[in-house]
C-alpha positions as a Markdown table, in Angstrom:
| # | Residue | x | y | z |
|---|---|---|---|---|
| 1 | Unk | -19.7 | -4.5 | 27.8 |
| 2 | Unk | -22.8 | -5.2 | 25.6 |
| 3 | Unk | -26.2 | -5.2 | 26.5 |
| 4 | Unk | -29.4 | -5.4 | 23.9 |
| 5 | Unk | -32.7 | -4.7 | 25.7 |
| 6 | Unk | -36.0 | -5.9 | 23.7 |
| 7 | Unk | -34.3 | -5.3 | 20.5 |
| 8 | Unk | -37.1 | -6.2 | 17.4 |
| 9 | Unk | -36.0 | -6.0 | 13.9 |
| 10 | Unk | -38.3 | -6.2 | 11.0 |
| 11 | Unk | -36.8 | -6.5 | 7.2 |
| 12 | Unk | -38.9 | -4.5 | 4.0 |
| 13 | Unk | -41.9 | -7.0 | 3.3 |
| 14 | Unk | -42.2 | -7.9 | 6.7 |
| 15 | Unk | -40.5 | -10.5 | 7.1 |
| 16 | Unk | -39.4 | -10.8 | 11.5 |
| 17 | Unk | -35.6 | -10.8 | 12.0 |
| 18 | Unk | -35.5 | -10.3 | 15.6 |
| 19 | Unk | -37.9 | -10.7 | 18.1 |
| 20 | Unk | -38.0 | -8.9 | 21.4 |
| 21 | Unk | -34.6 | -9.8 | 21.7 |
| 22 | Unk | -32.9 | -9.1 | 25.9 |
| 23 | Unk | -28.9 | -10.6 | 26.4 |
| 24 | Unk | -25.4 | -9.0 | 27.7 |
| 25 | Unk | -22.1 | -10.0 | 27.0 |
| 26 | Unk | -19.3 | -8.9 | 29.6 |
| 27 | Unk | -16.0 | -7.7 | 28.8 |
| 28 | Unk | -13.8 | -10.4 | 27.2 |
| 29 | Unk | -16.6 | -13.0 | 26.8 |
| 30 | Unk | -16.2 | -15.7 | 24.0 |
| 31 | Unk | -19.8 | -15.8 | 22.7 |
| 32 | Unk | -21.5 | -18.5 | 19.9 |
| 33 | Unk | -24.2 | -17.3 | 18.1 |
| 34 | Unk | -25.9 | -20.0 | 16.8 |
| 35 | Unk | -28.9 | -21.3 | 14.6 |
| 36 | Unk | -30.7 | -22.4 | 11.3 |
| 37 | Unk | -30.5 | -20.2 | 8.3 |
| 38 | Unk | -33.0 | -17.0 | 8.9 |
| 39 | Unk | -32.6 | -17.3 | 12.6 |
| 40 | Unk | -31.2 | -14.0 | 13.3 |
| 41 | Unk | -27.6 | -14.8 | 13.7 |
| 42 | Unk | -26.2 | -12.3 | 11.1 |
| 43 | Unk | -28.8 | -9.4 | 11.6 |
| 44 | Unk | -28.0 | -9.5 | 15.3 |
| 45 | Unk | -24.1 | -9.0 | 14.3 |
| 46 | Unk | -25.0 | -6.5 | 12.0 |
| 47 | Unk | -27.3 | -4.5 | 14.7 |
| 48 | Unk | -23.9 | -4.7 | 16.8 |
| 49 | Unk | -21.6 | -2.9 | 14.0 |
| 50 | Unk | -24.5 | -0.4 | 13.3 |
| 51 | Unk | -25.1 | -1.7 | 9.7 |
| 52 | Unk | -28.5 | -1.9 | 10.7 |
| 53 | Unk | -30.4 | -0.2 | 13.6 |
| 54 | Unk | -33.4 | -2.0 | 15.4 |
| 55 | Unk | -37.0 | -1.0 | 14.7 |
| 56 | Unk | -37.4 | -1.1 | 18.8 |
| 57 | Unk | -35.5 | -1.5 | 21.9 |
| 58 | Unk | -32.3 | -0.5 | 22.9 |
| 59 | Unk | -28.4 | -1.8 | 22.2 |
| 60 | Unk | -25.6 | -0.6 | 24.8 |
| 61 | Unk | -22.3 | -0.9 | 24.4 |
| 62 | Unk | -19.4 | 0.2 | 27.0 |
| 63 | Unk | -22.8 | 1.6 | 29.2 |
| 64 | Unk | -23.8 | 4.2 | 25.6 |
| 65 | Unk | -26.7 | 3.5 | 23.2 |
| 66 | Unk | -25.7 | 2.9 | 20.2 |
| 67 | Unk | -28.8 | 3.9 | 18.5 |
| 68 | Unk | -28.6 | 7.8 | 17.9 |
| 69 | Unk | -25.0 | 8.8 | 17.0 |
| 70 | Unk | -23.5 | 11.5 | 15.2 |
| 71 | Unk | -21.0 | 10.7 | 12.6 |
| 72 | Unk | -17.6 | 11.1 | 14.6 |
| 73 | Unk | -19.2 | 9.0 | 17.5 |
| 74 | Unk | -20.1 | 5.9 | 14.8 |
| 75 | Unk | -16.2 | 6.1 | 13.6 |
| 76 | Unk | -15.4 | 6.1 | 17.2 |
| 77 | Unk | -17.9 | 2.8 | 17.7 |
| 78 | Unk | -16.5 | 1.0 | 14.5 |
| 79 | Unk | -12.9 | 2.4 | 15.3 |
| 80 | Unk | -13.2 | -0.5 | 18.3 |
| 81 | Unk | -14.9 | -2.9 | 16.9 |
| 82 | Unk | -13.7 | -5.6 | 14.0 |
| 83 | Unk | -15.9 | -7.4 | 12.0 |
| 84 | Unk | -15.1 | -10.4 | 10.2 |
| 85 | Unk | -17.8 | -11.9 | 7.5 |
| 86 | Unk | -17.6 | -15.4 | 5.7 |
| 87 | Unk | -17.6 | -13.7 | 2.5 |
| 88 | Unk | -14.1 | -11.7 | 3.1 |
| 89 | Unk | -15.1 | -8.5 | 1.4 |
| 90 | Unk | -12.2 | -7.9 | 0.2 |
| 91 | Unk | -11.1 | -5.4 | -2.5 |
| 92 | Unk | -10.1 | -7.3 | -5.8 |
| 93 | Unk | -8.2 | -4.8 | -7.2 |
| 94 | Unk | -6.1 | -4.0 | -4.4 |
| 95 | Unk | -3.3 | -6.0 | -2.5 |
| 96 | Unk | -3.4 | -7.9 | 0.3 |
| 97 | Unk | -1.1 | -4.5 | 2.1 |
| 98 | Unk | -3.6 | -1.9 | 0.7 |
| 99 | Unk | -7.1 | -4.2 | 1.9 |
| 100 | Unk | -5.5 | -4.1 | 5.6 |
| 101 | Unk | -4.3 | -0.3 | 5.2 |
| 102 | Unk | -7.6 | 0.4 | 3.8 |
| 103 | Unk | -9.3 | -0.2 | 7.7 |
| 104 | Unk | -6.6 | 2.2 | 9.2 |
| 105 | Unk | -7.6 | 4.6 | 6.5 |
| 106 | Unk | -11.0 | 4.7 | 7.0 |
| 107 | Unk | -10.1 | 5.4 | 10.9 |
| 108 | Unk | -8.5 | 8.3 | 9.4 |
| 109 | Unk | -4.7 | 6.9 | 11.1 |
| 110 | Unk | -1.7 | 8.9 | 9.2 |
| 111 | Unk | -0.1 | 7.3 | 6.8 |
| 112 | Unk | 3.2 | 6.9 | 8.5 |
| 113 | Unk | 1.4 | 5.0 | 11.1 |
| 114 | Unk | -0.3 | 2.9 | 8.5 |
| 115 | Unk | 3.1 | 1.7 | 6.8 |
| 116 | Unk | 4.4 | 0.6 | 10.3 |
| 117 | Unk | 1.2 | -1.4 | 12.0 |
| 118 | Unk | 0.2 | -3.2 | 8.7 |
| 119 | Unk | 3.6 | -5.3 | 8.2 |
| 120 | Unk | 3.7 | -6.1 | 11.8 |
| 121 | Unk | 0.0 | -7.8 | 11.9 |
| 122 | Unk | 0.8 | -9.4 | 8.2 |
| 123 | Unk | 3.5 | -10.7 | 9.7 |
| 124 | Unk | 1.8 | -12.0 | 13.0 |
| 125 | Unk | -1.2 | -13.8 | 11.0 |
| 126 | Unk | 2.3 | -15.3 | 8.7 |
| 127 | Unk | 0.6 | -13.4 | 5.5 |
| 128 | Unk | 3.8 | -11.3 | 5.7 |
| 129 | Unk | 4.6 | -12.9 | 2.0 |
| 130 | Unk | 1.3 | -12.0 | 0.5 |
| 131 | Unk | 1.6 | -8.3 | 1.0 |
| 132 | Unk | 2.2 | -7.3 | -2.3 |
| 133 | Unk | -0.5 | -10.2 | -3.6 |
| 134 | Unk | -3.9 | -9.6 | -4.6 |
| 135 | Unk | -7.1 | -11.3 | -3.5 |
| 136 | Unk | -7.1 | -14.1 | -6.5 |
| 137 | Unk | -3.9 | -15.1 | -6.0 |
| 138 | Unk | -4.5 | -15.8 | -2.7 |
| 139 | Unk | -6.2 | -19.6 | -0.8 |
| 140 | Unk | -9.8 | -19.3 | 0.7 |
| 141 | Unk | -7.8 | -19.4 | 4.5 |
| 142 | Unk | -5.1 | -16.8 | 3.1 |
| 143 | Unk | -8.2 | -14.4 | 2.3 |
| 144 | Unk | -9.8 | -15.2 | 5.2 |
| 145 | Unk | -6.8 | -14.3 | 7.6 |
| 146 | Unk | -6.6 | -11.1 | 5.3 |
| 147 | Unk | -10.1 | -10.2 | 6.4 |
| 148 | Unk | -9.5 | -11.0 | 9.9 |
| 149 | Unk | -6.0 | -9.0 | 10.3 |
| 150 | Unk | -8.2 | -6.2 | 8.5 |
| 151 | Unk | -10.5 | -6.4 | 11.3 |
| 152 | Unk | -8.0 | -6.4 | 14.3 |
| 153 | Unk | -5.7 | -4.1 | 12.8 |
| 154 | Unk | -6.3 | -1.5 | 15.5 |
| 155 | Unk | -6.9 | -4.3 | 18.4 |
| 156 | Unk | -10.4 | -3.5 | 18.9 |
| 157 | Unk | -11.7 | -4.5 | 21.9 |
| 158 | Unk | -14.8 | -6.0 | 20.4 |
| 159 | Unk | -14.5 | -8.4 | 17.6 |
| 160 | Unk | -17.7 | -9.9 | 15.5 |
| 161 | Unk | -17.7 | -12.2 | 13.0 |
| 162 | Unk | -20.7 | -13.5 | 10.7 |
| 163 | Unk | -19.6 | -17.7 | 9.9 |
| 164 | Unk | -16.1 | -16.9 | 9.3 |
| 165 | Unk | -15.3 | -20.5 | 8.9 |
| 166 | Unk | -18.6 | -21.1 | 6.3 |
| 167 | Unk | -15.8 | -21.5 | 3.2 |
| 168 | Unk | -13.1 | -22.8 | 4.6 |
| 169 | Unk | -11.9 | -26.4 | 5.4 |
| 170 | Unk | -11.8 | -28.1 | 9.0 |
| 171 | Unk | -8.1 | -27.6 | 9.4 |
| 172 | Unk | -7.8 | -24.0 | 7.7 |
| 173 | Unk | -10.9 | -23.5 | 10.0 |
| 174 | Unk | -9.1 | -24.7 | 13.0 |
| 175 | Unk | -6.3 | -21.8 | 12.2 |
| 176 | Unk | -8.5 | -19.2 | 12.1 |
| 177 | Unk | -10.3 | -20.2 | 15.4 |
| 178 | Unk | -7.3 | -20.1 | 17.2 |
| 179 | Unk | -6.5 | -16.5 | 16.0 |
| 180 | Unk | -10.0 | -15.6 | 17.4 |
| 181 | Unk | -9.0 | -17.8 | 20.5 |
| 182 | Unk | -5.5 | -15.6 | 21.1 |
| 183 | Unk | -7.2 | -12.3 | 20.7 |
| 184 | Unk | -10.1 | -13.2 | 22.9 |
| 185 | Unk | -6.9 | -14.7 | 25.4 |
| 186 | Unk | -5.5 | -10.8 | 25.3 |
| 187 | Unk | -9.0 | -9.3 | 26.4 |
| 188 | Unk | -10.9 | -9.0 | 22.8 |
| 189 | Unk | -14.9 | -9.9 | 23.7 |
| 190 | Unk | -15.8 | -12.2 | 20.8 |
| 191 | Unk | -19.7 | -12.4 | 19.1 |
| 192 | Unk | -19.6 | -15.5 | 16.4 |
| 193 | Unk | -22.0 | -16.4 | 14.5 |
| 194 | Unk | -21.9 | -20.0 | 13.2 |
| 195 | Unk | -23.7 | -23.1 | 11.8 |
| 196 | Unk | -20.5 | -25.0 | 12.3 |
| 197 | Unk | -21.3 | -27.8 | 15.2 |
| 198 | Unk | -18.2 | -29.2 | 15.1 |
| 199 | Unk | -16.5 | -26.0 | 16.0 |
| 200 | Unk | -18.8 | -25.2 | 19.0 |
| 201 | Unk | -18.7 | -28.5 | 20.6 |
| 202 | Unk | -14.8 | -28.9 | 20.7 |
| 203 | Unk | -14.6 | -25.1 | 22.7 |
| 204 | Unk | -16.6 | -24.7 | 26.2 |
| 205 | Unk | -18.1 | -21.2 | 25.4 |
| 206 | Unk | -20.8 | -19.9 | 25.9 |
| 207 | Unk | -23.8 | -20.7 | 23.2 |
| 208 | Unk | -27.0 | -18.6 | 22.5 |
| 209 | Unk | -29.2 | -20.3 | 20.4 |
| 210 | Unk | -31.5 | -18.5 | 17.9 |
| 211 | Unk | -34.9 | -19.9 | 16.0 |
| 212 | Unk | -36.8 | -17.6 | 13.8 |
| 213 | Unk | -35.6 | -14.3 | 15.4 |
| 214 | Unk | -35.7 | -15.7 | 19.6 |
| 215 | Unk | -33.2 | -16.2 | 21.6 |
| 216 | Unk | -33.9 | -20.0 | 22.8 |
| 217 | Unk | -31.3 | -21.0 | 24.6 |
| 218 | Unk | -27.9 | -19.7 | 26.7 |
| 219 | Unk | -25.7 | -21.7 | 28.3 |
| 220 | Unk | -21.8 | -22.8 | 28.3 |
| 221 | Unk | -20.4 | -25.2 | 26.4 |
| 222 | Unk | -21.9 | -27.6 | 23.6 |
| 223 | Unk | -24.5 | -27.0 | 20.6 |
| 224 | Unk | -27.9 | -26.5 | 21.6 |
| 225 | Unk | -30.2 | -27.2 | 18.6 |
């Protein structure tokens, strides 16, 4: 599903990001990324959406580089792929329907489309009754199951997300991990980045360490630093 072959990424100022960076994922994996802040974590999420492209190496995703595309190939990539980011992202001035119809738009769905899928996953992430909401009215786990029903609006097969739980509380955080958990159940492959121990050690995944841009570790199950 994904492969990344001596990836290296170097920020303005050169300051390392990634280093010579070789792993794959296969289809429906449950993955930890994990690490100190400044290991890599979030630039190796980002290299996967195509926010940022590697200074060297290669990134593969479904067997195609994902290096040197054309615009209507990159809406294809992000069309199946969801990103969810600690931060939410959402639009302040728009509801909690328009932020999720907003992703559909973007994938350039019909708007007839849009009006029927967005109730149905507001309604299975029980945000139904926040639809006509807007971001401030709304809990830090509310937003936070906004942002991740934006990002699996269109069931992507491939679902990243950058410390999702990083502002929420254990038990909100618990929610949203099993959301992740019953997507990644249906066939989703999931890419996490996290600092949370806690989290990691109570799932038996599989956990790639990062320190200062390496990968140092890969195994199942358990933090490693």
């Amino acid at each position: 599903m994904i492969d990344m072959a001596n990836v290296f990424k170097t920020y303005d100022g050169g300051n390392l990001a990634l280093k010579d960076i070789t792993l794959h994922v296969d289809n429906g994996e449950f993955v930890y990324l994990t690490g100190q802040s400044g290991a890599g974590k979030s630039t190796l999420i980002k290299l996967l959406f195509r926010e940022v492209l590697p200074d060297s190496g290669q990134i593969f995703i479904a067997g195609r580089s994902i290096i040197r595309l054309n615009n209507r190939v990159t809406v294809k990539l992000r069309r199946n792929t969801g990103v969810v980011f600690q931060d939410f992202r959402l639009m302040e001035n728009k509801t909690v329907f328009e932020n999720v119809a907003f992703a559909l738009k973007v994938l350039e769905y019909p708007w007839n489309e849009v009006k029927e899928i967005v109730p149905q996953v507001l309604k299975r992430l029980k945000i139904a009754d926040k639809a006509n909401a807007f971001p401030r009215q709304l809990s830090g786990g509310e937003q936070q199951r906004v942002a991740f029903a934006r990002a699996v609006i269109n069931n992507p097969p491939i679902i990243l997300a950058d410390e999702p739980t990083g502002n929420l509380d254990p038990d909100t955080s618990d929610e949203l991990m099993n959301l992740f958990q019953e997507f990644n159940d249906e066939g989703a492959t999931v890419i996490m980045a996290t600092h949370d121990k806690r989290i990691v050690n109570d799932t038996h995944k599989r956990v790639i360490a990062l320190r200062k841009g390496e990968i140092i570790g890969d195994h199942i199950g358990g933090w490693l630093l």
